[in-house]
ZASEVO-720248 format. One record per atom (N, C-alpha, C, O): residue number from 0; residue in three letters; x, y, z. Coordinates in pm, whole numbers. Example, Ala and Ser with C-alpha at 12.3 -4.5 7.8 and 13.67 -1.06 7.14 Angstrom:
2
<0; ALA; <1319; -569; 780>>,
<0; ALA; <1230; -450; 780>>,
<0; ALA; <1320; -330; 780>>,
<0; ALA; <1424; -332; 846>>,
<1; SER; <1285; -225; 708>>,
<1; SER; <1367; -106; 714>>,
<1; SER; <1290; 3; 787>>,
<1; SER; <1341; 114; 804>>,
END
This chain:
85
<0; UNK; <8104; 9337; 11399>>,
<0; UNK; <8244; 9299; 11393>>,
<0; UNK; <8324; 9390; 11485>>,
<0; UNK; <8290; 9507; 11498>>,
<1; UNK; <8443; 9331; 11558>>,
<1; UNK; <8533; 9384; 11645>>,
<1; UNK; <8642; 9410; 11579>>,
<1; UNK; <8664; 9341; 11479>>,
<2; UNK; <8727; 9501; 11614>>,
<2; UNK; <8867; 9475; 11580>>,
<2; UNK; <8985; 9392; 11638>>,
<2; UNK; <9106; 9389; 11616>>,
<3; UNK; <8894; 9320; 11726>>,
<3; UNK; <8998; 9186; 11735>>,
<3; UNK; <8949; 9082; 11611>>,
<3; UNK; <9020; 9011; 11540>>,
<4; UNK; <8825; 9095; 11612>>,
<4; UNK; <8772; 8984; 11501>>,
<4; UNK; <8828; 9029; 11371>>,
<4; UNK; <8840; 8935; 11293>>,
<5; UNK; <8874; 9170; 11313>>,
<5; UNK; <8968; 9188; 11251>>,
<5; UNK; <9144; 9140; 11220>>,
<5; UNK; <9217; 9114; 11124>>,
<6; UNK; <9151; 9149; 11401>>,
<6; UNK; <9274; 9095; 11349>>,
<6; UNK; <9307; 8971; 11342>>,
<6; UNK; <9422; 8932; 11323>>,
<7; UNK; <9153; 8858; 11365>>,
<7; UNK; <9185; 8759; 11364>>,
<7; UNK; <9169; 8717; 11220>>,
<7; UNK; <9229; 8611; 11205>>,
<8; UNK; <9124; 8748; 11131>>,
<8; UNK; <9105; 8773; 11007>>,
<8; UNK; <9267; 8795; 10897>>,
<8; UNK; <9317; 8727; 10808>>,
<9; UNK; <9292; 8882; 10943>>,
<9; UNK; <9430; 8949; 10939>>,
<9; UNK; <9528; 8810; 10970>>,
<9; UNK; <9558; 8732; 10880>>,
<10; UNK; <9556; 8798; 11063>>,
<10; UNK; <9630; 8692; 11174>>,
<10; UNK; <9597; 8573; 11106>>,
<10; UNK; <9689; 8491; 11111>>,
<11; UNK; <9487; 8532; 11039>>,
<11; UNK; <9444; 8358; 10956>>,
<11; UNK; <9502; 8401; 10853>>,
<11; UNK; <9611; 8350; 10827>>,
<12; UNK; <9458; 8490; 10776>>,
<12; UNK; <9564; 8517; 10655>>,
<12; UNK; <9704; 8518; 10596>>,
<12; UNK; <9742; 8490; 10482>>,
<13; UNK; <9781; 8566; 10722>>,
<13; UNK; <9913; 8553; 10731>>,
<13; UNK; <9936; 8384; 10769>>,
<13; UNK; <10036; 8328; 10724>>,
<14; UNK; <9884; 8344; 10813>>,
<14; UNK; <9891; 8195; 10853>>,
<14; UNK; <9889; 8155; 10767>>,
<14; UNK; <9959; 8055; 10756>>,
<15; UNK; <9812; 8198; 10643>>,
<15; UNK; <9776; 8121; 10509>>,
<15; UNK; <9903; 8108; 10433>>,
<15; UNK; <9960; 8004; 10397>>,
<16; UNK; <9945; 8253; 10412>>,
<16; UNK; <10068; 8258; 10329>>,
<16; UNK; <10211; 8277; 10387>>,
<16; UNK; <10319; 8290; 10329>>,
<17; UNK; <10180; 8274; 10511>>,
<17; UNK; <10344; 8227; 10586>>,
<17; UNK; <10354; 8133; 10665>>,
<17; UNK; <10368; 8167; 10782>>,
<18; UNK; <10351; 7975; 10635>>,
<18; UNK; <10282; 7885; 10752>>,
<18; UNK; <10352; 7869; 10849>>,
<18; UNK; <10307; 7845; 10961>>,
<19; UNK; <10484; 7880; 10818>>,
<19; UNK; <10564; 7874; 10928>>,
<19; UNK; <10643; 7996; 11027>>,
<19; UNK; <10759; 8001; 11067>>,
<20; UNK; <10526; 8093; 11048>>,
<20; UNK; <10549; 8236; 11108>>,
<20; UNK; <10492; 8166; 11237>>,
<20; UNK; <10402; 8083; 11222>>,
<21; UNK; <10541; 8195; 11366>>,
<21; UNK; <10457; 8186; 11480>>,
<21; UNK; <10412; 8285; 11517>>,
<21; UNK; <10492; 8368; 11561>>,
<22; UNK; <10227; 8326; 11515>>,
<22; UNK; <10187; 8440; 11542>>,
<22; UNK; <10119; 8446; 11682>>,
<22; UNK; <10042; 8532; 11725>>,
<23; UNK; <10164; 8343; 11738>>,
<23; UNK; <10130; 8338; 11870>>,
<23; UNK; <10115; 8471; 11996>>,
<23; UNK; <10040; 8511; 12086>>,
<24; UNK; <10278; 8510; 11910>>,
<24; UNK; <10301; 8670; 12012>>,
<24; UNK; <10331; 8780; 11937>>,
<24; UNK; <10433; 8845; 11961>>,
<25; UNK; <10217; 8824; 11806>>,
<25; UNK; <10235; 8943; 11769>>,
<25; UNK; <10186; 9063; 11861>>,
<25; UNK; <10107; 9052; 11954>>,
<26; UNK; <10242; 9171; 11820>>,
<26; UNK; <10212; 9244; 11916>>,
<26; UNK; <10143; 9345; 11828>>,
<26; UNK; <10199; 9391; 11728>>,
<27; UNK; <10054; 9371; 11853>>,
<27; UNK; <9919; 9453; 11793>>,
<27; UNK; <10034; 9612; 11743>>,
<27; UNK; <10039; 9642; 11624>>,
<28; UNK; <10112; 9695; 11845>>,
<28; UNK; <10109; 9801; 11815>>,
<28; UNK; <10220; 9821; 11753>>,
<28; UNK; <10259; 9937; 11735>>,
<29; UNK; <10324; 9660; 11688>>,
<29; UNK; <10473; 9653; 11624>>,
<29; UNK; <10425; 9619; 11468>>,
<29; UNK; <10345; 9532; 11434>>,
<30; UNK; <10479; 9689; 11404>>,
<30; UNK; <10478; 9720; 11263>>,
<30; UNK; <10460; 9533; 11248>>,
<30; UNK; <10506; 9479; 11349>>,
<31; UNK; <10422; 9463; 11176>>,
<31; UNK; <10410; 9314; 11108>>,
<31; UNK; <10556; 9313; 11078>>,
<31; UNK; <10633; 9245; 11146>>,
<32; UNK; <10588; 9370; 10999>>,
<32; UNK; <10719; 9334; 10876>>,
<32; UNK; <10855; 9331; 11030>>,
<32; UNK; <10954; 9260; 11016>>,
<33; UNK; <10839; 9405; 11149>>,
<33; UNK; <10934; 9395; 11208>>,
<33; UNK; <10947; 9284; 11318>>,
<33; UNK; <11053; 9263; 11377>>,
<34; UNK; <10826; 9212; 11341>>,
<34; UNK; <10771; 9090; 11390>>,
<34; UNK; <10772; 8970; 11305>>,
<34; UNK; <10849; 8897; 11368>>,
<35; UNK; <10741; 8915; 11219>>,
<35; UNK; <10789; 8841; 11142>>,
<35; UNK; <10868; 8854; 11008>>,
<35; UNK; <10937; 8955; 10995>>,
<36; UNK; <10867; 8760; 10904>>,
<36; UNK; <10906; 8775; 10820>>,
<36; UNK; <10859; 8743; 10678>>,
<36; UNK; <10867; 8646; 10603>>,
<37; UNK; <10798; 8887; 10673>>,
<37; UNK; <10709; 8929; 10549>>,
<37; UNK; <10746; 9022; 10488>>,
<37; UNK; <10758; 9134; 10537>>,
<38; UNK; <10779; 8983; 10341>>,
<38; UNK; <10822; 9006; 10244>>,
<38; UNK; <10726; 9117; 10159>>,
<38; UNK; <10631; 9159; 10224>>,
<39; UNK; <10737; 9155; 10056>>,
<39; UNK; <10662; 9293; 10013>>,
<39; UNK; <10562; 9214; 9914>>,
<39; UNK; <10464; 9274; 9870>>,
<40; UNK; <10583; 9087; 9882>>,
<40; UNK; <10501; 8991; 9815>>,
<40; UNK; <10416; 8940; 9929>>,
<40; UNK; <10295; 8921; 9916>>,
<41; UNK; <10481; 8917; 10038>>,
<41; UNK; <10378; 8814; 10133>>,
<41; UNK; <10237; 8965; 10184>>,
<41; UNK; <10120; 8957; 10221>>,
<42; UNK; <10336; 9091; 10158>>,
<42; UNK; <10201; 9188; 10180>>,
<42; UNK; <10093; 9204; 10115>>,
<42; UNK; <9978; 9232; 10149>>,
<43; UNK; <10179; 9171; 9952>>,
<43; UNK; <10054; 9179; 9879>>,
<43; UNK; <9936; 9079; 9869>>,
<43; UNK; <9825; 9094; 9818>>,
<44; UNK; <10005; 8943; 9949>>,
<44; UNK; <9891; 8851; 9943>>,
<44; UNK; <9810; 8845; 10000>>,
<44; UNK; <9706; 8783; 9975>>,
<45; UNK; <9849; 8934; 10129>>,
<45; UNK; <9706; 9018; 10221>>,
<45; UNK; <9648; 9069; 10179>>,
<45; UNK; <9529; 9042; 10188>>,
<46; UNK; <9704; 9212; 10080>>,
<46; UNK; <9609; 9297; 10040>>,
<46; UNK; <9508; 9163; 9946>>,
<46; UNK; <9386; 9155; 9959>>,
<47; UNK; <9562; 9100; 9886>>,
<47; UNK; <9493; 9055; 9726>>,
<47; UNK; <9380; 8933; 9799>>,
<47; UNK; <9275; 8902; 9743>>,
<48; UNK; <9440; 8857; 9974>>,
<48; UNK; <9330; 8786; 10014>>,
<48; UNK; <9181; 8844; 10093>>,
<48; UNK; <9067; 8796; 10102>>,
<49; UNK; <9249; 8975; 10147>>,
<49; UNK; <9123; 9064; 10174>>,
<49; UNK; <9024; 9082; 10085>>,
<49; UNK; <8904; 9070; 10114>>,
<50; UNK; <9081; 9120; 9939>>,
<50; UNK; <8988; 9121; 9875>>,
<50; UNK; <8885; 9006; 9797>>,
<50; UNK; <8773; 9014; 9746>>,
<51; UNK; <8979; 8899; 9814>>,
<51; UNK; <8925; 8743; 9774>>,
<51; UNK; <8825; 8683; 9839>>,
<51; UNK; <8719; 8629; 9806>>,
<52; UNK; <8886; 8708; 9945>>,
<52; UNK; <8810; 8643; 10073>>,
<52; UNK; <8667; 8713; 10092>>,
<52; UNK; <8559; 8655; 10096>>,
<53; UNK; <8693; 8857; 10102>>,
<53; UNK; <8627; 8933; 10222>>,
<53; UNK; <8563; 9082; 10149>>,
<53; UNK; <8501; 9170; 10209>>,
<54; UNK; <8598; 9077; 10005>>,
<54; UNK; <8534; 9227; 9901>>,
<54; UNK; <8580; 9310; 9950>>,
<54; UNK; <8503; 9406; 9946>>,
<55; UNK; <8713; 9343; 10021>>,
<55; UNK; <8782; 9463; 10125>>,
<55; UNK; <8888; 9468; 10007>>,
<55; UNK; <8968; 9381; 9972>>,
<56; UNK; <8864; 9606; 9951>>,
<56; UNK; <8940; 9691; 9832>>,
<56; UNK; <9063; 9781; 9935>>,
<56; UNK; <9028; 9866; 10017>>,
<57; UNK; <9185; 9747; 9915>>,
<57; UNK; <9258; 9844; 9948>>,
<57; UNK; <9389; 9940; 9880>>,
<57; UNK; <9508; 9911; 9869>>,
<58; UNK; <9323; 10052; 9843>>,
<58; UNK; <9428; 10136; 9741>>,
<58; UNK; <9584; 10125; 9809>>,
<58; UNK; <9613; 10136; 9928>>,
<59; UNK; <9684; 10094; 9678>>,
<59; UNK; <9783; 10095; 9707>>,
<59; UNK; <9841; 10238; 9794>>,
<59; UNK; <9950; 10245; 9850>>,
<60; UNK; <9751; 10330; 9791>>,
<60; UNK; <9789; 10466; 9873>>,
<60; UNK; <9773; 10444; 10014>>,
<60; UNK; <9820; 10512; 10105>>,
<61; UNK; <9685; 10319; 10024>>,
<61; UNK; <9643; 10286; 10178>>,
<61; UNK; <9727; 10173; 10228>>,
<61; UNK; <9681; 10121; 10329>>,
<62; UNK; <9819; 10130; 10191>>,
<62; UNK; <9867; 10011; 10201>>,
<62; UNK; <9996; 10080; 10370>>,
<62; UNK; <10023; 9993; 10453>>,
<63; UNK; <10054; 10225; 10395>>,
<63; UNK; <10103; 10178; 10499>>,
<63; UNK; <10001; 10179; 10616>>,
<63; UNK; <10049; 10153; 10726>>,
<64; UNK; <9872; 10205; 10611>>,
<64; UNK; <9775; 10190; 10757>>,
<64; UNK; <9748; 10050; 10735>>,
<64; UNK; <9628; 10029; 10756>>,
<65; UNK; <9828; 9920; 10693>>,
<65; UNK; <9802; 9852; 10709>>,
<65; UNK; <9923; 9724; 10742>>,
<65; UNK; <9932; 9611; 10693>>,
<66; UNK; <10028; 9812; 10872>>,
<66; UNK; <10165; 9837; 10869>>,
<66; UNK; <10123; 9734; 11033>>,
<66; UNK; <10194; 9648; 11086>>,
<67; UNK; <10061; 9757; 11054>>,
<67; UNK; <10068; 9660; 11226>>,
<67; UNK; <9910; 9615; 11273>>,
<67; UNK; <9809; 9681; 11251>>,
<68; UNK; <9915; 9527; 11319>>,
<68; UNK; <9805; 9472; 11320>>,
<68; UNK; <9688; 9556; 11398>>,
<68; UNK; <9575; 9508; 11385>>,
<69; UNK; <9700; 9666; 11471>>,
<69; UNK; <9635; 9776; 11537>>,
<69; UNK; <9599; 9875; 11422>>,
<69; UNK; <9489; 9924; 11398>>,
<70; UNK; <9709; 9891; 11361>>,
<70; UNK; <9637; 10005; 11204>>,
<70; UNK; <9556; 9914; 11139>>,
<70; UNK; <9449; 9964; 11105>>,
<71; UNK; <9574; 9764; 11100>>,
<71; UNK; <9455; 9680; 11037>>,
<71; UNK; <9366; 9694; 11089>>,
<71; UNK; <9288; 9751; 11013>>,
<72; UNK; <9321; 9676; 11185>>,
<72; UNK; <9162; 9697; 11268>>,
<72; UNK; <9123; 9807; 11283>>,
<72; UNK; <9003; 9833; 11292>>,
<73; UNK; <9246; 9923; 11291>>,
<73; UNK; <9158; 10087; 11288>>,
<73; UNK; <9112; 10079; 11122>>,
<73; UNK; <8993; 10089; 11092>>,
<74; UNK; <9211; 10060; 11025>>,
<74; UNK; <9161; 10072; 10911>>,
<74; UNK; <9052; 9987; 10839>>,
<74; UNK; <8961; 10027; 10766>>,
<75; UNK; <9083; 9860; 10876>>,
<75; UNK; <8980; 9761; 10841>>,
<75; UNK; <8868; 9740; 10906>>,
<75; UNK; <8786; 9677; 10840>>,
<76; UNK; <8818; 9784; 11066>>,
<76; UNK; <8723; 9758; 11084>>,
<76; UNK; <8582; 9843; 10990>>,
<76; UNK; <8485; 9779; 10950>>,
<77; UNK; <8597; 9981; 10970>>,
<77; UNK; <8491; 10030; 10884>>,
<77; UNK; <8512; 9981; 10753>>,
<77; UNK; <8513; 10094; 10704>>,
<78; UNK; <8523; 9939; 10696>>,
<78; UNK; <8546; 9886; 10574>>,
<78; UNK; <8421; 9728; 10602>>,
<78; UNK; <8320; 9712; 10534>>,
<79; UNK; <8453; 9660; 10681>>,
<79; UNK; <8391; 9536; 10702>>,
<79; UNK; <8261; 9584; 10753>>,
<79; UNK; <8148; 9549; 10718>>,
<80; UNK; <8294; 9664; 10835>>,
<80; UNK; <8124; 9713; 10887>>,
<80; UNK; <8035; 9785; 10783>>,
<80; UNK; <7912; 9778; 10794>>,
<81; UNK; <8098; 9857; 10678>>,
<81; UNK; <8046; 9882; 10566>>,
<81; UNK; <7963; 9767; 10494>>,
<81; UNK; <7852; 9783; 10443>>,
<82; UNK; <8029; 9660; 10498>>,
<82; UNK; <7983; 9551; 10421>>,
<82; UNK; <7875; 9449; 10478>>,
<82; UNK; <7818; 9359; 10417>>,
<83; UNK; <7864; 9483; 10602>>,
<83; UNK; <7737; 9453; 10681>>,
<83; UNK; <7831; 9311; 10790>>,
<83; UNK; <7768; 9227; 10852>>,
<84; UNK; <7968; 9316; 10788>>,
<84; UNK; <8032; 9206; 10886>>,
<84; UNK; <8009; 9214; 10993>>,
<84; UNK; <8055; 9132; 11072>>,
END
């Protein structure tokens, strides 16, 4: 697994629970929340689909490295590679 294949992971998810976000032009190194418009609920449905989806546990202590889609893939790629992704 890559950390683009992370953030495409990331990037389908938000698609899931914000359908009408255009993520066409996020920008990897801009915080999410200041690029679209995601709510502190629409975060948690990341955290709660990572783990649905994908067995990726993330402590609420870890929740700001997961603040722009560049901290998702630093943080999330070992986590997935842990899991044999």
């Amino acid at each position: 697994m890559t950390k683009e294949q992370v953030h495409k992971i990331v990037l389908d998810i938000i698609a899931e629970i914000a359908p009408d976000e255009d993520l066409s032009n996020v920008k990897p190194e801009v915080r999410l929340r200041d690029q679209l418009s995601l709510d502190s609920m629409d975060f948690l449905d990341i955290v709660m689909e990572l783990r649905k989806k994908h067995g990726i546990e993330v402590p609420e202590a870890d929740y700001p490295r997961l603040a722009s889609l560049a901290s998702c893939g630093e943080y999330l790629l070992p986590k997935f590679q842990a899991r044999g992704a």
